[in-house]
DSSP file (Angstrom, degrees, kcal/mol; ACC not computed):
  #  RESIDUE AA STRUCTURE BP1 BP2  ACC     N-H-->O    O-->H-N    N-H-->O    O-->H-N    TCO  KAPPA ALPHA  PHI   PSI    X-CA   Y-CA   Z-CA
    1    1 A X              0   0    0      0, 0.0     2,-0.1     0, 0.0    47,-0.1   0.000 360.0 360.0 360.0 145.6    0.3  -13.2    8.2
    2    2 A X        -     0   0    0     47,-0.0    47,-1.0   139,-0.0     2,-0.4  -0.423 360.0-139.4 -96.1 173.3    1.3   -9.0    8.4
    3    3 A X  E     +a   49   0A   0     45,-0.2   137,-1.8    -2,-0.1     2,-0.3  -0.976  23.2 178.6-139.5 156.8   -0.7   -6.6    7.9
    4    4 A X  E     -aB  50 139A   0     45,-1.6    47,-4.3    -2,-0.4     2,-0.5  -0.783  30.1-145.6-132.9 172.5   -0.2   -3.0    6.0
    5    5 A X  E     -aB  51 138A   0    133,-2.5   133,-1.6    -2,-0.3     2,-0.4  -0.981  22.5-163.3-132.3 155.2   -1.3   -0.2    4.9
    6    6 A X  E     -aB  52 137A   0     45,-3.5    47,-1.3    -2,-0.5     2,-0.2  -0.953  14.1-144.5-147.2 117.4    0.2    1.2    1.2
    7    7 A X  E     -a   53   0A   0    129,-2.7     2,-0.4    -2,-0.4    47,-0.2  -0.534  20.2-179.1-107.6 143.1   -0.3    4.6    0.4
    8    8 A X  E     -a   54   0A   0     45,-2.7    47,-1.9    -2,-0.2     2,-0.7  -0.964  37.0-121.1-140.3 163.3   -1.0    6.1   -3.3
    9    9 A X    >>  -     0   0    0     -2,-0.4     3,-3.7    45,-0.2     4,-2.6  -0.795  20.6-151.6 -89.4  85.8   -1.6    9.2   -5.2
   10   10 A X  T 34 S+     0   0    0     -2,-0.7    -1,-0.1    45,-0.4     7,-0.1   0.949 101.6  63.4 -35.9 -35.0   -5.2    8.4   -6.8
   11   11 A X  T 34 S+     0   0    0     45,-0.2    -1,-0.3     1,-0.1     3,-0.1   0.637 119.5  20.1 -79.0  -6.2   -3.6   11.0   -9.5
   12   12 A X  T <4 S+     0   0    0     -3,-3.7     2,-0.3     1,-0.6    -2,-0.2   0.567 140.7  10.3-138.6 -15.0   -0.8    8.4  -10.3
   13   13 A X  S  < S-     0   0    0     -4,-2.6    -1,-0.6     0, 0.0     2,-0.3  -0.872  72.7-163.0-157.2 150.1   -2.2    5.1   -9.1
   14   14 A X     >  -     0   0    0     -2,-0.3     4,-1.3     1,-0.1     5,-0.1  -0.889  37.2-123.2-131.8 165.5   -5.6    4.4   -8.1
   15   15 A X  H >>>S+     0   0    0     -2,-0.3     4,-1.6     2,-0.3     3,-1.4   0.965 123.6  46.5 -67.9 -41.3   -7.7    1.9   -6.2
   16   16 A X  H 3>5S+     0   0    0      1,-0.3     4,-3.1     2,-0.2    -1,-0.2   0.939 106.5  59.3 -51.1 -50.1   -9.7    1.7   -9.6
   17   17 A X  H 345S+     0   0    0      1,-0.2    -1,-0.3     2,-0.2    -2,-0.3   0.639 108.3  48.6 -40.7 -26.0   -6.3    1.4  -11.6
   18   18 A X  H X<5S+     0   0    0     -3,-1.4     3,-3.8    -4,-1.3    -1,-0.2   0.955 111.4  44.3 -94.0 -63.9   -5.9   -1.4   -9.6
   19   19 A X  H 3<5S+     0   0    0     -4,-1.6    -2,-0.2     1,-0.3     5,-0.2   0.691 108.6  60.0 -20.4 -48.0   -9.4   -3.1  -10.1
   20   20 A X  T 3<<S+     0   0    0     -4,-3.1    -1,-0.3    -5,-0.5     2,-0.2   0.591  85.4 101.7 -90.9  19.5   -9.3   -2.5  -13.4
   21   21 A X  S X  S-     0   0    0     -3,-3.8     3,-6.6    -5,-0.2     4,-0.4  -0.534  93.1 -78.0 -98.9 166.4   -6.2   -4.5  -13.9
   22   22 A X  T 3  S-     0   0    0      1,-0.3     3,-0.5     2,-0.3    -1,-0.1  -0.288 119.9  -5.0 -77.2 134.3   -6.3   -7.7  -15.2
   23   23 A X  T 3  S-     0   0    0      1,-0.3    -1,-0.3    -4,-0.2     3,-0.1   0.410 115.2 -85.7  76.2  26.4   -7.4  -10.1  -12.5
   24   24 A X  S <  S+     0   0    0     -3,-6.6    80,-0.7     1,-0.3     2,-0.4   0.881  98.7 134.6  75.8  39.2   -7.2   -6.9  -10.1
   25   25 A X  E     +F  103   0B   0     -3,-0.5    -1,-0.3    -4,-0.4     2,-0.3  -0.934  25.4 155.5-126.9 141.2   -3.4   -8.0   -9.9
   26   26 A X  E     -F  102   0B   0     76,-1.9    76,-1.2    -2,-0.4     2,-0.5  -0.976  42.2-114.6-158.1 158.2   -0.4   -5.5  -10.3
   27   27 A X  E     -F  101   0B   0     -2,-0.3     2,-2.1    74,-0.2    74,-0.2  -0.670  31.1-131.7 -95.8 144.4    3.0   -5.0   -9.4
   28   28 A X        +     0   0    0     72,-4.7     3,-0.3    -2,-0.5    72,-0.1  -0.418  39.9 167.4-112.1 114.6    3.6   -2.2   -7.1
   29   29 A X        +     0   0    0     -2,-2.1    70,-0.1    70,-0.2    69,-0.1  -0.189  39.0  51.5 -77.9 168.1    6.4   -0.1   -8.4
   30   30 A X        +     0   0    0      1,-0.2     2,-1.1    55,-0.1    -1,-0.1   0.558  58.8 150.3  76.7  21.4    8.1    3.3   -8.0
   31   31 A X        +     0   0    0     67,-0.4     2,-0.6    -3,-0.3    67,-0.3  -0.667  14.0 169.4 -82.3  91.3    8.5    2.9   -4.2
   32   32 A X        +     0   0    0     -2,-1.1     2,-0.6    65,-0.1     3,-0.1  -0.435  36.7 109.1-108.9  68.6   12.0    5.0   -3.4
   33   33 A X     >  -     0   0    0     -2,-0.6     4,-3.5     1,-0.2     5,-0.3  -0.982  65.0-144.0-145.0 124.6   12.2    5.2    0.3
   34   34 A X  H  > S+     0   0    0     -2,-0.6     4,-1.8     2,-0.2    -1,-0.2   0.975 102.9  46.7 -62.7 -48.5   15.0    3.0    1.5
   35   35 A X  H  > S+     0   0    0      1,-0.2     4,-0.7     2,-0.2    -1,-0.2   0.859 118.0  42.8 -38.5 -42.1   12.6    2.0    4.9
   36   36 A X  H  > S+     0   0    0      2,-0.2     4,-1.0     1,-0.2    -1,-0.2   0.915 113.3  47.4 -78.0 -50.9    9.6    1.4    2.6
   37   37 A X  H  X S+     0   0    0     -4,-3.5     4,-1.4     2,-0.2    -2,-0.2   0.596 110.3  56.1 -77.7 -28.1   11.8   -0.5    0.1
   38   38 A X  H  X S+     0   0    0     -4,-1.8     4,-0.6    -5,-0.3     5,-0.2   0.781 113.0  45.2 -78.6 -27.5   13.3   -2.7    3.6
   39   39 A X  H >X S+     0   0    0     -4,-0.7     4,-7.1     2,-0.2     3,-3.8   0.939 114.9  43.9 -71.1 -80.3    9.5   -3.6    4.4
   40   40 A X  H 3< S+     0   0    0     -4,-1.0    32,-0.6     1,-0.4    -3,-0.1   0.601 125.6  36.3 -52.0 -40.5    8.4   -4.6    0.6
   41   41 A X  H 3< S+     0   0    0     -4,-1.4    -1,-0.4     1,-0.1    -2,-0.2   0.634 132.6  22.7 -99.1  -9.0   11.6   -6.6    0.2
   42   42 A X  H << S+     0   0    0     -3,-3.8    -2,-0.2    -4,-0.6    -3,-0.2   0.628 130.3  18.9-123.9 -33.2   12.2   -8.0    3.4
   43   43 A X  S  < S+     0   0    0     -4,-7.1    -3,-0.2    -5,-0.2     2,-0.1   0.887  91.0  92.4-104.6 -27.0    8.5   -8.2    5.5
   44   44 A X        -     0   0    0     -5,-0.4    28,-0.4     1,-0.1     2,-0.3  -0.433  62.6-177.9 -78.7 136.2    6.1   -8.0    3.4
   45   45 A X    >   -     0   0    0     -2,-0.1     3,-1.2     4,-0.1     2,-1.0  -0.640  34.5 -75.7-126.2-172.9    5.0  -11.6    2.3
   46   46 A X  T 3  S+     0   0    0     -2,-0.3    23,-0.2     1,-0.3    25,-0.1  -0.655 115.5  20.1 -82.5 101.3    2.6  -13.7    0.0
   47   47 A X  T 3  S+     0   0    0     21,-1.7    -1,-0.3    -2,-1.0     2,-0.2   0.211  89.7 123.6 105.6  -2.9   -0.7  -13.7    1.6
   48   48 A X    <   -     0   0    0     -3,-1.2    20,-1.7    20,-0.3    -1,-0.6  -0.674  54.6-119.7 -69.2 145.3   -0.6  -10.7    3.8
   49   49 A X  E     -aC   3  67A   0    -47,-1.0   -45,-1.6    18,-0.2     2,-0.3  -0.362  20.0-164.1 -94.0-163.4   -3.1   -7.9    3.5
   50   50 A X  E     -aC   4  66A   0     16,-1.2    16,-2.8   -47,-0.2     2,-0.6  -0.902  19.7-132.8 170.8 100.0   -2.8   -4.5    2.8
   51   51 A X  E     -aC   5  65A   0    -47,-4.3   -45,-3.5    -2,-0.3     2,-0.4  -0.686  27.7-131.2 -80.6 131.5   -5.1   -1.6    3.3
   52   52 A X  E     -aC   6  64A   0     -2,-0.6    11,-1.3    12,-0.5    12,-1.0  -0.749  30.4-160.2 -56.3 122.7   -5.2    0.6   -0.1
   53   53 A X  E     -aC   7  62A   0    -47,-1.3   -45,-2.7    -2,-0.4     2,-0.4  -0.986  14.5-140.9 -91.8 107.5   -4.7    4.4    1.0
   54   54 A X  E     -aC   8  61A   0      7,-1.2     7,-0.9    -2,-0.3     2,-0.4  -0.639  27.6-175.5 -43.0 119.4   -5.5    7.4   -0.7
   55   55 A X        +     0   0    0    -47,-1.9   -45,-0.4    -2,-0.4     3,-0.1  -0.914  52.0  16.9-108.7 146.3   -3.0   10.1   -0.4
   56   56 A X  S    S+     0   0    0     -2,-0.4     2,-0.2     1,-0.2    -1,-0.2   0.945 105.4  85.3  68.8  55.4   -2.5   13.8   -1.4
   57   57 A X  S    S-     0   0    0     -3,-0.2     2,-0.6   -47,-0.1    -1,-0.2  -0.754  85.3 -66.1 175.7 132.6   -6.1   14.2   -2.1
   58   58 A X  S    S+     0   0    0      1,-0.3     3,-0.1    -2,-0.2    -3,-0.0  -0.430 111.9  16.3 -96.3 143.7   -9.1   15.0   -0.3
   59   59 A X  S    S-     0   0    0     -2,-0.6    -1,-0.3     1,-0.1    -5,-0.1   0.376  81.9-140.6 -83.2 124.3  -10.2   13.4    1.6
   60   60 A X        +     0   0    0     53,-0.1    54,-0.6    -7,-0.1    55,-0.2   0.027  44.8 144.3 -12.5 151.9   -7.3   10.7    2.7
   61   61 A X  E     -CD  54 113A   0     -7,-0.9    -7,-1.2    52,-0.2    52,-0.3  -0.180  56.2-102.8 153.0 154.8   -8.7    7.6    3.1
   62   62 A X  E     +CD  53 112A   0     50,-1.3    50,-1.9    51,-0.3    -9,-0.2  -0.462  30.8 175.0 -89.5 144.2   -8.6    4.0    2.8
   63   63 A X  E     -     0   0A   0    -11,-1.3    45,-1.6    48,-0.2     2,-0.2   0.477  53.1 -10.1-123.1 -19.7  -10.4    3.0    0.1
   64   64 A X  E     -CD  52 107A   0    -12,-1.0     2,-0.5    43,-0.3   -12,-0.5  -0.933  52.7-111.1-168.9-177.8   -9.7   -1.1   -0.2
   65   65 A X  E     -CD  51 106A   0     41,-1.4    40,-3.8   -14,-0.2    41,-2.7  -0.957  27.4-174.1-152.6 119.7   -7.8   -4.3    0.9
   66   66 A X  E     -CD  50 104A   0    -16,-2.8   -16,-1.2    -2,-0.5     2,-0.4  -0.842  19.4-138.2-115.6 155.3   -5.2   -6.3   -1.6
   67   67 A X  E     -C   49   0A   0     36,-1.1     2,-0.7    -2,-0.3    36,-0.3  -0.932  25.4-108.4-124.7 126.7   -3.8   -9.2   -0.7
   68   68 A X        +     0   0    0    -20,-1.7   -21,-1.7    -2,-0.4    34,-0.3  -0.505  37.6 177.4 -48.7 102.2   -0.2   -9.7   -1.5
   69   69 A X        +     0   0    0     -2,-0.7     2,-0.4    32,-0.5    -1,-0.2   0.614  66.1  23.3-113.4 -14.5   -0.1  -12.2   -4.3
   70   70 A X  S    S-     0   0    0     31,-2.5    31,-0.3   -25,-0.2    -1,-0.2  -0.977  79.3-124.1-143.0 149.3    3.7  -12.4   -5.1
   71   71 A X        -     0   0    0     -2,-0.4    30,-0.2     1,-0.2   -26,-0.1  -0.576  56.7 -55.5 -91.2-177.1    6.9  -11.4   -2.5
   72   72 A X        +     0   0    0    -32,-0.6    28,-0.2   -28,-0.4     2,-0.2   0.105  58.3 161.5 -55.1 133.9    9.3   -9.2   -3.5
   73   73 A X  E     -G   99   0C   0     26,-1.7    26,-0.6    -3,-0.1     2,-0.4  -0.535  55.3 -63.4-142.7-143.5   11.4   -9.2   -6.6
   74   74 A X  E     -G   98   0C   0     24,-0.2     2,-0.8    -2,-0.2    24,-0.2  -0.738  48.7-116.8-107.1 152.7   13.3   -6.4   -8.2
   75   75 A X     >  -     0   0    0     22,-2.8     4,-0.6    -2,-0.4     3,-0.3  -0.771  18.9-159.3 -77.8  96.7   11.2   -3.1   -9.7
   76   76 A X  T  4 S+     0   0    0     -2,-0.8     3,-0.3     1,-0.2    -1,-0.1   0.724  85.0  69.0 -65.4 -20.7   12.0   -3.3  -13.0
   77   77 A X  T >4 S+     0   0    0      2,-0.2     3,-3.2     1,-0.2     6,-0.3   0.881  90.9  68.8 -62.2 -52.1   11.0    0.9  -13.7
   78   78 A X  T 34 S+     0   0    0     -3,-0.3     9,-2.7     8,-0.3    -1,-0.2   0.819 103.2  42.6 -10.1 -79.7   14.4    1.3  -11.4
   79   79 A X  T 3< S+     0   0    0     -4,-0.6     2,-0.4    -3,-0.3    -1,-0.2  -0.057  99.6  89.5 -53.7 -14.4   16.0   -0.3  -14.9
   80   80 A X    X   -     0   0    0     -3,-3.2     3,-1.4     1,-0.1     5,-0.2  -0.978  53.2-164.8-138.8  95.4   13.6    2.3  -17.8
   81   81 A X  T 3  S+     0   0    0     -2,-0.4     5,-0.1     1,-0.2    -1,-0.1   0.579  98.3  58.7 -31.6 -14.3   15.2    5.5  -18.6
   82   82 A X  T 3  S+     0   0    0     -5,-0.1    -1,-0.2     3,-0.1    -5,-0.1   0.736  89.0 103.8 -98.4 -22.5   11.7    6.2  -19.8
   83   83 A X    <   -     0   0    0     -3,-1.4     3,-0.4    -6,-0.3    -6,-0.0  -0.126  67.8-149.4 -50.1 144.8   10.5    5.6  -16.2
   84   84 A X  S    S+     0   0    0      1,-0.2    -1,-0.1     3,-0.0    -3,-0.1   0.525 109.9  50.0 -95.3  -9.2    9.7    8.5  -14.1
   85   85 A X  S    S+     0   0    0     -5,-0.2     2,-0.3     2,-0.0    -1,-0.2  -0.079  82.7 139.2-108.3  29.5   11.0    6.0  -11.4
   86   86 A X        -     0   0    0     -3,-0.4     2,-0.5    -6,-0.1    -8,-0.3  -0.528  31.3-173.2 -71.0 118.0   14.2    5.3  -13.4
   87   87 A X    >   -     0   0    0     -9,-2.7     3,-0.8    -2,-0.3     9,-0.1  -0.953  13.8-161.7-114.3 131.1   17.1    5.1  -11.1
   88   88 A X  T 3  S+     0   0    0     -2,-0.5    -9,-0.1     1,-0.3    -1,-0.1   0.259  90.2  63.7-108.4  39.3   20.6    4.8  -13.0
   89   89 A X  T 3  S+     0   0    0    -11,-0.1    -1,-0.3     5,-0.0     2,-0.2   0.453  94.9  85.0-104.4 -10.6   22.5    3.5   -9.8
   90   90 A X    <   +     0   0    0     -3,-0.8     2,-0.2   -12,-0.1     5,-0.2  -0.496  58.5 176.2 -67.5 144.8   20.1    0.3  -10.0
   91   91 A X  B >   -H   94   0D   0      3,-1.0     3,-1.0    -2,-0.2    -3,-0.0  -0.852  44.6-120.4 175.7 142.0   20.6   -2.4  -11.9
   92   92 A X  T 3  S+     0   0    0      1,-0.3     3,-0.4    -2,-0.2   -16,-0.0   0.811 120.9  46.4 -62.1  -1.7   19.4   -5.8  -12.9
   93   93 A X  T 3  S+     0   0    0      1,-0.2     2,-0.4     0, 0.0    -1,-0.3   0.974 133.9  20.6 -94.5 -39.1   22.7   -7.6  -11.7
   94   94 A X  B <  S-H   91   0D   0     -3,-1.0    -3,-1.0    -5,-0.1     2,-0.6  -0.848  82.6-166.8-115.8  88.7   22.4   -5.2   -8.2
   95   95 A X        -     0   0    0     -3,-0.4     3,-0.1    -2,-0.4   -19,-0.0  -0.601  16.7-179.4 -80.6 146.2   18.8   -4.1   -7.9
   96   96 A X        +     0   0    0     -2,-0.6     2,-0.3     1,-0.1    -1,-0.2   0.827  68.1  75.8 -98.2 -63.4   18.3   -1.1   -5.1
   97   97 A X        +     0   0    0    -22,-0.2   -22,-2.8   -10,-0.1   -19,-0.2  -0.621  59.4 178.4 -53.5  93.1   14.6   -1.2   -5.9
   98   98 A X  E     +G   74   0C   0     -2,-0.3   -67,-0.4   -67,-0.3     2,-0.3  -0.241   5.4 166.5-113.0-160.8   11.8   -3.7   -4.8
   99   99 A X  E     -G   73   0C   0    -26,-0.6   -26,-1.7   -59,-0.1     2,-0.2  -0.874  15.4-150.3 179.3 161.5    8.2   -4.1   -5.2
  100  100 A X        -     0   0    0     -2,-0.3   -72,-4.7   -28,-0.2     2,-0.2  -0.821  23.7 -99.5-143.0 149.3    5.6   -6.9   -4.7
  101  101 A X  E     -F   27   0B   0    -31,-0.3   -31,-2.5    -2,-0.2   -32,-0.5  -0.802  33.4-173.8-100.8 164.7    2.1   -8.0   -6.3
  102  102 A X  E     -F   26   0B   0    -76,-1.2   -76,-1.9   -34,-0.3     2,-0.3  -0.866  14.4-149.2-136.5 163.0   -0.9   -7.3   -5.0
  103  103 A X  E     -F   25   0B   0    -36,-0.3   -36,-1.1    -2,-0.2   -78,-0.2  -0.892  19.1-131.1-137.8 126.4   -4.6   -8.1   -5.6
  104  104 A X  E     +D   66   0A   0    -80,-0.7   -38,-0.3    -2,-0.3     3,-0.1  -0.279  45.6 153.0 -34.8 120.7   -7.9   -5.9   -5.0
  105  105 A X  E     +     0   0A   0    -40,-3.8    52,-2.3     1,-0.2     2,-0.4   0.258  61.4  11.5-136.3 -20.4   -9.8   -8.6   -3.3
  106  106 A X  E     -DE  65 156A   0    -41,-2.7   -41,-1.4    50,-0.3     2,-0.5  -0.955  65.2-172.3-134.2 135.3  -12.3   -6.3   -0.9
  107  107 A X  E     -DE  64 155A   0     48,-1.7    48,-1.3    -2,-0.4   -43,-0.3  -0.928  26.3-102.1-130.6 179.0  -13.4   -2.1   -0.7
  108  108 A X  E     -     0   0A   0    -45,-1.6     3,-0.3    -2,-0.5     2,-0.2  -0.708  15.7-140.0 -89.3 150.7  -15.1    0.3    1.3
  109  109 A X  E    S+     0   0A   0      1,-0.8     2,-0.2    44,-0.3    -2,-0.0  -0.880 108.9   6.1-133.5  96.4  -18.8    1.8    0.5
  110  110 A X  E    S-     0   0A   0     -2,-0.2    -1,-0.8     1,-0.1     2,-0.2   0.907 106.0-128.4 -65.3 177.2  -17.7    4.9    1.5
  111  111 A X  E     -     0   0A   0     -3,-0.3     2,-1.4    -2,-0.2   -48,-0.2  -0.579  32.5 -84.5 -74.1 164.9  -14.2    4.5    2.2
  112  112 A X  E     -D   62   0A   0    -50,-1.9   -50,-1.3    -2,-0.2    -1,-0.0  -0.562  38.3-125.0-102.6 136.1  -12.8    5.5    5.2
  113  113 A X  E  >  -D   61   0A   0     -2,-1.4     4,-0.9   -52,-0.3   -51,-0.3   0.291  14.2-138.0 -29.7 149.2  -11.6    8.8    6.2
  114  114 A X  H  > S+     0   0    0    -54,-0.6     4,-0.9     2,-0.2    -1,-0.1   0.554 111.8  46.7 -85.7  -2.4   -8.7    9.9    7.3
  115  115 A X  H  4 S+     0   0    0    -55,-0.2     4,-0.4     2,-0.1    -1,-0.1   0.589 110.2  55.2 -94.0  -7.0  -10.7   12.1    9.9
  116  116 A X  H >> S+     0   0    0      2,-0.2     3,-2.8     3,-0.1     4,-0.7   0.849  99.9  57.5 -94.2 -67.3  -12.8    9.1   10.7
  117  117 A X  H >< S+     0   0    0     -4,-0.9     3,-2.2     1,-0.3     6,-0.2   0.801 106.3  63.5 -26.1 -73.1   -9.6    6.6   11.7
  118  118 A X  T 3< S+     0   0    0     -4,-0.9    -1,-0.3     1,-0.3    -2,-0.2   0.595  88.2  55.4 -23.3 -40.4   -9.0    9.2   13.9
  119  119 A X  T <4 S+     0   0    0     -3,-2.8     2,-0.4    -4,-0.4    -1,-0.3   0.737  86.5  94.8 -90.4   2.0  -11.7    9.2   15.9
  120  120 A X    <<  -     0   0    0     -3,-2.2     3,-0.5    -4,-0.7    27,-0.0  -0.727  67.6-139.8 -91.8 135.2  -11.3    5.4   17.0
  121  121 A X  S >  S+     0   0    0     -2,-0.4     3,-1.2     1,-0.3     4,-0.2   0.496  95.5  63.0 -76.6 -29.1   -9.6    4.9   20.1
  122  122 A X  T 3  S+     0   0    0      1,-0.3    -1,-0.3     2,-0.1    25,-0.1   0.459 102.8  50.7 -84.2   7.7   -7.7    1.8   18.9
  123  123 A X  T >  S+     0   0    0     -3,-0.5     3,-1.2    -6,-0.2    -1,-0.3   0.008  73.1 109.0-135.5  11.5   -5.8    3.8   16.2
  124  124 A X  T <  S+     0   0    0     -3,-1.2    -2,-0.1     1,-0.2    -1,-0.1   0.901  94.9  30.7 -77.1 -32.2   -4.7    6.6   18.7
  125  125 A X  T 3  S+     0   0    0     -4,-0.2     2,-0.5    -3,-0.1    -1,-0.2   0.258  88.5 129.0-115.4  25.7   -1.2    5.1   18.3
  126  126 A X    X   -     0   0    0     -3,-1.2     3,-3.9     3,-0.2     2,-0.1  -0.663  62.7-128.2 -84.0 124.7   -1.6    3.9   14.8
  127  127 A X  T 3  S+     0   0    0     -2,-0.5     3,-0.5     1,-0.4    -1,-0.2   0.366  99.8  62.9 -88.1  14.0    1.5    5.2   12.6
  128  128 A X  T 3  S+     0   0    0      1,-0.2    -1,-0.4    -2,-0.1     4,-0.1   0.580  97.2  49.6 -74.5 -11.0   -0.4    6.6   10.0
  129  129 A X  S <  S+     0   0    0     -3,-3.9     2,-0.3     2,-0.1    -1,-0.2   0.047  89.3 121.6-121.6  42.9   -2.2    9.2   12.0
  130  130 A X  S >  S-     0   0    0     -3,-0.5     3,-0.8    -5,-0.1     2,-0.5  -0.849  81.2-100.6 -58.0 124.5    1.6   10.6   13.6
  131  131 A X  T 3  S+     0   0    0     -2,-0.3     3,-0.1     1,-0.2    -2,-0.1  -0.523 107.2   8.1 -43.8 108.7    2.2   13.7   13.0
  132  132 A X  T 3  S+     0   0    0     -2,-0.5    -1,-0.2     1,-0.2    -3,-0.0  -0.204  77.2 148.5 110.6 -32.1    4.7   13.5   10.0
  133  133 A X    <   +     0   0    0     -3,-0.8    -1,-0.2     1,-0.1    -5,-0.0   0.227   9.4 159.2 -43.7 115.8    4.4   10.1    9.6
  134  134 A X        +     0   0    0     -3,-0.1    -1,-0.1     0, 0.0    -6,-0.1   0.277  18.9 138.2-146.5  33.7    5.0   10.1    5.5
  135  135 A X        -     0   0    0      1,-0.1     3,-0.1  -100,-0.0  -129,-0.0  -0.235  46.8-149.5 -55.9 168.5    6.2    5.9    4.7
  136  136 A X  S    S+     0   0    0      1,-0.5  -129,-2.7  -103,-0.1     2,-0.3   0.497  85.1  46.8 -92.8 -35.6    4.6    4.8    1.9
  137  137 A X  E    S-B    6   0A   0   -131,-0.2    -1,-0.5  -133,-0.0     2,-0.2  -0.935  76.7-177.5-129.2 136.1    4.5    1.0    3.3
  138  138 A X  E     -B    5   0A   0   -133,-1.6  -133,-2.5    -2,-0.3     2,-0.1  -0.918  26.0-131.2-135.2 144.5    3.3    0.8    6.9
  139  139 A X  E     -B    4   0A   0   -135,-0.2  -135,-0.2    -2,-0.2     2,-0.2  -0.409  23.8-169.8 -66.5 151.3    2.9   -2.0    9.4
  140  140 A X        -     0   0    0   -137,-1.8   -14,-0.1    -2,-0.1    -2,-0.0  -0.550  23.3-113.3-152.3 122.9   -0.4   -2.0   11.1
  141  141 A X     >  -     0   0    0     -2,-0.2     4,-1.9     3,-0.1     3,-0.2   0.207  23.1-119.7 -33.2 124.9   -1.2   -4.3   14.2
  142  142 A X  H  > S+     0   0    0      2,-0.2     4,-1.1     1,-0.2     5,-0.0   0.618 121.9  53.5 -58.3 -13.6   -3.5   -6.8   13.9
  143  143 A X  H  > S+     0   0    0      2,-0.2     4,-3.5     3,-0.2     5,-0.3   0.817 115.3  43.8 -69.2 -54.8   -5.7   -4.7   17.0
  144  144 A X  H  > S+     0   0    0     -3,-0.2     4,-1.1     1,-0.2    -2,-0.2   0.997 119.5  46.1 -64.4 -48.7   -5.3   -1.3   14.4
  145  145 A X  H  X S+     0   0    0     -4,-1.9     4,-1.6     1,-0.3    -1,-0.2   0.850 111.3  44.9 -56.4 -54.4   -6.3   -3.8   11.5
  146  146 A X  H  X S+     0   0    0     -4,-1.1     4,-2.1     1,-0.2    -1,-0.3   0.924 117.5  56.5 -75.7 -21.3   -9.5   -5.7   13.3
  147  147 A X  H  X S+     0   0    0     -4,-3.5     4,-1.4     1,-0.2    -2,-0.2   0.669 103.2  49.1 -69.4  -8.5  -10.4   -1.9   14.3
  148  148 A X  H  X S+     0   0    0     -4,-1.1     4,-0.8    -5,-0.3    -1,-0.2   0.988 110.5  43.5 -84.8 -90.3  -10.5   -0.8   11.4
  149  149 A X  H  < S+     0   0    0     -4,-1.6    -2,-0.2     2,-0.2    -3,-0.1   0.822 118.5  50.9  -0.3 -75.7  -12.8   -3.7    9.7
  150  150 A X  H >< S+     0   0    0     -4,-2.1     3,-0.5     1,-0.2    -2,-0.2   0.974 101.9  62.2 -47.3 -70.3  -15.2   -3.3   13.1
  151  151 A X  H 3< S-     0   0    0     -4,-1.4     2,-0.3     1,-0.2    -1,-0.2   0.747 133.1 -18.7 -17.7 -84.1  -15.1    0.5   12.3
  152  152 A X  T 3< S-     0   0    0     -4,-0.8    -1,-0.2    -3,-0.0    -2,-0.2  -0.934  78.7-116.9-154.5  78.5  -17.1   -0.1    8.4
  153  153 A X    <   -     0   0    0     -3,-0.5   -44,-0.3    -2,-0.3     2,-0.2   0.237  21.4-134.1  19.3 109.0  -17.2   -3.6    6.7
  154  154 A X        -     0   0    0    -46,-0.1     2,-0.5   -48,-0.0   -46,-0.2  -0.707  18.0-138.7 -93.1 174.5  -15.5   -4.0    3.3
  155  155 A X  E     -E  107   0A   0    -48,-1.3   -48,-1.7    -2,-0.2   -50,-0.0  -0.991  22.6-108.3-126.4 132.7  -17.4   -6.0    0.4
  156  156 A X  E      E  106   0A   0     -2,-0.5   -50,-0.3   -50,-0.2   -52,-0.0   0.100 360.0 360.0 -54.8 153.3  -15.9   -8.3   -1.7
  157  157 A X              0   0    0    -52,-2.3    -1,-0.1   -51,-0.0   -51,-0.1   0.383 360.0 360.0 -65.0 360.0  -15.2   -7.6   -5.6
């Protein structure tokens, strides 16, 4: 088993949006970064977890843990002019575009910060908190992972 962290815009998906989908399960789409797209489709597997991430809204912070329920198949949004992730070099016969389900299975009460990850020692080299660092899907170390957890507890759904 991996572990990740998977970053969203709370203004275009949210940890609730995920929780409030049916059985907490969703596929996660609209992921256009060829690195990010090489993880989803190639590392990420069925039964890994996955810290939820807040992005581009204050404050950052991870907010939950999904568990990977399905591997990688094609993003079908690639494929929907009407998509805002529509790409029209994609196609079902050569998909470019992948994406995976996930399921809400734990969160943080608060979540945690992105100034609080900081201050734990075990996360000094952790690639979210790089200067620049702007994947969408990230590896993180079973050491960044148990520190994390140790940091602030999650509670089940």
């Amino acid at each position: 088993m991996k572990y990740w962290l998977f970053k969203s815009e709370p203004s275009a998906y949210s940890w609730e949006d995920l929780k409030n989908e049916a059985q907490r399960t969703a596929f996660w789409d609209g992921v256009r970064n060829y690195q990010a797209r090489n993880l989803l489709r190639d590392e990420v597997k069925k039964g890994d977890l996955l810290f939820f991430y807040h992005s581009v809204t204050k404050p950052q912070a991870i907010v939950g843990i999904a568990r990977v329920v399905k591997e990688a198949s094609p993003d079908p949004t690639a494929f929907d002019p009407q998509s805002d992730y529509f790409d029209p070099k994609s196609d079902p016969q050569h998909p470019r575009w992948y994406g995976v389900e996930v399921m809400a299975i734990q969160e943080f009460n608060p979540p945690i910060t992105r100034d609080e990850l900081k201050k734990i020692p075990q996360l000094e080299n952790m690639m979210l908190l790089k200067k620049g660092s702007r994947l969408s899907v990230q590896p993180v170390t079973e050491e960044e992972w148990q520190a994390i957890i140790a940091f602030r507890r999650p509670v089940d759904l």
